[in-house]
Backbone bond lengths (Angstrom), bond angles and torsions (degrees), N, CA, C in turn:
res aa  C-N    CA-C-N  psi(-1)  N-CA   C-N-CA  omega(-1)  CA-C   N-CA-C  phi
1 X - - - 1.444 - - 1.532 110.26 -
2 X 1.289 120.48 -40.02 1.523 120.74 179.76 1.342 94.67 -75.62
3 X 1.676 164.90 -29.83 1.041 150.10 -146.90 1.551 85.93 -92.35
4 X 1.375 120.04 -42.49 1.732 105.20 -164.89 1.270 101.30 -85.98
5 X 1.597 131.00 -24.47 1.387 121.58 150.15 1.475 128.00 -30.02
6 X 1.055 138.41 -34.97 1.401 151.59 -131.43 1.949 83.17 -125.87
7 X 1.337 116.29 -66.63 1.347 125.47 175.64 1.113 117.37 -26.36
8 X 1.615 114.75 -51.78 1.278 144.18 -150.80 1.867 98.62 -72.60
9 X 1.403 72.47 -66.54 2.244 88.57 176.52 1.259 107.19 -58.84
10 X 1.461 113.59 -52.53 1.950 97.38 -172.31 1.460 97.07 -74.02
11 X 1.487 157.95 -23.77 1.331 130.01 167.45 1.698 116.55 -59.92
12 X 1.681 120.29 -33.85 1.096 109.36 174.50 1.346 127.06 -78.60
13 X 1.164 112.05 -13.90 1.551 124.20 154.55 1.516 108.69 -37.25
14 X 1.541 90.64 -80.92 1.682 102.92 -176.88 1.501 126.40 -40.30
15 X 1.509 126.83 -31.44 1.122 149.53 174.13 1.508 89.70 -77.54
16 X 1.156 132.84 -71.06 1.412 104.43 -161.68 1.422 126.21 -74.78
17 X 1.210 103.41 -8.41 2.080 112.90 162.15 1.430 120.33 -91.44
18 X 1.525 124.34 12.50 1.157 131.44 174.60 0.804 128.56 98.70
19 X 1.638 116.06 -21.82 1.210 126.33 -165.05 1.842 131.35 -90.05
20 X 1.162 105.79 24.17 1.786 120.82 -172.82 1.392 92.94 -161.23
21 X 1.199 110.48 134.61 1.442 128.21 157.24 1.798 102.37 -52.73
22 X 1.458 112.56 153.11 1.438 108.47 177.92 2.085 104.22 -100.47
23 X 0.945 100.00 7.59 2.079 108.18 179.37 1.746 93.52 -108.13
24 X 0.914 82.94 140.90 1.890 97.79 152.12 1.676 96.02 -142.51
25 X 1.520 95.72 173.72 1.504 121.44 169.81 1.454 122.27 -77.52
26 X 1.237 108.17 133.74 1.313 103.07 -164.75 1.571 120.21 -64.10
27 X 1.437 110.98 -13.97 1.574 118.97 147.82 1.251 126.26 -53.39
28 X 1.447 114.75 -30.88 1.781 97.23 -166.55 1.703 92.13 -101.85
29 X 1.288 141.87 -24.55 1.425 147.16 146.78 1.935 107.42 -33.86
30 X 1.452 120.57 -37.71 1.132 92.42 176.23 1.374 105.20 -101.29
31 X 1.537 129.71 -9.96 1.384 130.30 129.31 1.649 126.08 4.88
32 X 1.358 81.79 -54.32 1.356 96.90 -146.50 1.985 117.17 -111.34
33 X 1.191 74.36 -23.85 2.159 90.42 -174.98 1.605 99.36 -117.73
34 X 1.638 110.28 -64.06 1.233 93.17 173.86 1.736 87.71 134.92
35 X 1.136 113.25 117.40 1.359 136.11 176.37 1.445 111.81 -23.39
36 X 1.551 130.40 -44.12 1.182 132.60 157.91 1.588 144.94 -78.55
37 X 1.551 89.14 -18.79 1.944 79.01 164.98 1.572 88.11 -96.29
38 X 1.565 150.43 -47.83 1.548 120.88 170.62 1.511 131.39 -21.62
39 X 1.375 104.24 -30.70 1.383 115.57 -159.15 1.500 79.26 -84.91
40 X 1.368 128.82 -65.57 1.818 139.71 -152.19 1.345 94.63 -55.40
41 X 1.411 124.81 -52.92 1.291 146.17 -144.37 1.913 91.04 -65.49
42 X 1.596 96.99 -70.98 1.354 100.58 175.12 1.741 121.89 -57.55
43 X 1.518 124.28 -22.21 1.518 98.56 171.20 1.747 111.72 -82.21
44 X 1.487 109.21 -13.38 1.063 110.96 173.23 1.544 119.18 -54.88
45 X 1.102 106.83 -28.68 1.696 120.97 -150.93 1.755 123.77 75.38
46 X 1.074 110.49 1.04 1.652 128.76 155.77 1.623 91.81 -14.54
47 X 1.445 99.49 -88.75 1.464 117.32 -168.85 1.187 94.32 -100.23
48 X 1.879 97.09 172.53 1.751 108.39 173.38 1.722 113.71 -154.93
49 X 0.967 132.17 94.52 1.125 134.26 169.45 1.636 112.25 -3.08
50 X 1.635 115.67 138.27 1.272 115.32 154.41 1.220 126.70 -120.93
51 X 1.385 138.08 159.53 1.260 120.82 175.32 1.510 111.02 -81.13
52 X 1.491 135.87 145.73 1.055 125.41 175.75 1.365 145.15 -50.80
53 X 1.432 110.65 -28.28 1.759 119.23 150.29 1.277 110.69 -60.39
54 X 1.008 131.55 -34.71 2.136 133.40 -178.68 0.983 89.66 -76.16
55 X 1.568 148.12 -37.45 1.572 125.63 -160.68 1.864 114.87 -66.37
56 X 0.897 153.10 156.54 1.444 165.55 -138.94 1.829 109.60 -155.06
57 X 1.689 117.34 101.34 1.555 95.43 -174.18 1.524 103.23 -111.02
């Protein structure tokens, strides 16, 4: 839990110095978190799907 803590902050880092897009694919998110908090996250409204013409890189 502290390693994806740490993940979490240095990606928003990166996003806020320009340097990372703030979207990923919903593949590399379950990559990356894990098929079930994506899933939680999204009924939560955490996250929200985009369609790929709406996405912005």
């Amino acid at each position: 839990m502290l390693r994806q803590a740490a993940e979490v902050g240095a990606r928003r880092a990166l996003i806020g110095a320009g340097l990372e897009s703030p979207t990923i694919r919903r593949k590399e998110a379950i990559a990356r978190y894990g098929q079930n908090d994506v899933d939680r996250w999204q009924k939560e409204g955490i996250i929200k799907p985009y369609p790929p013409d709406q996405l912005q890189v």
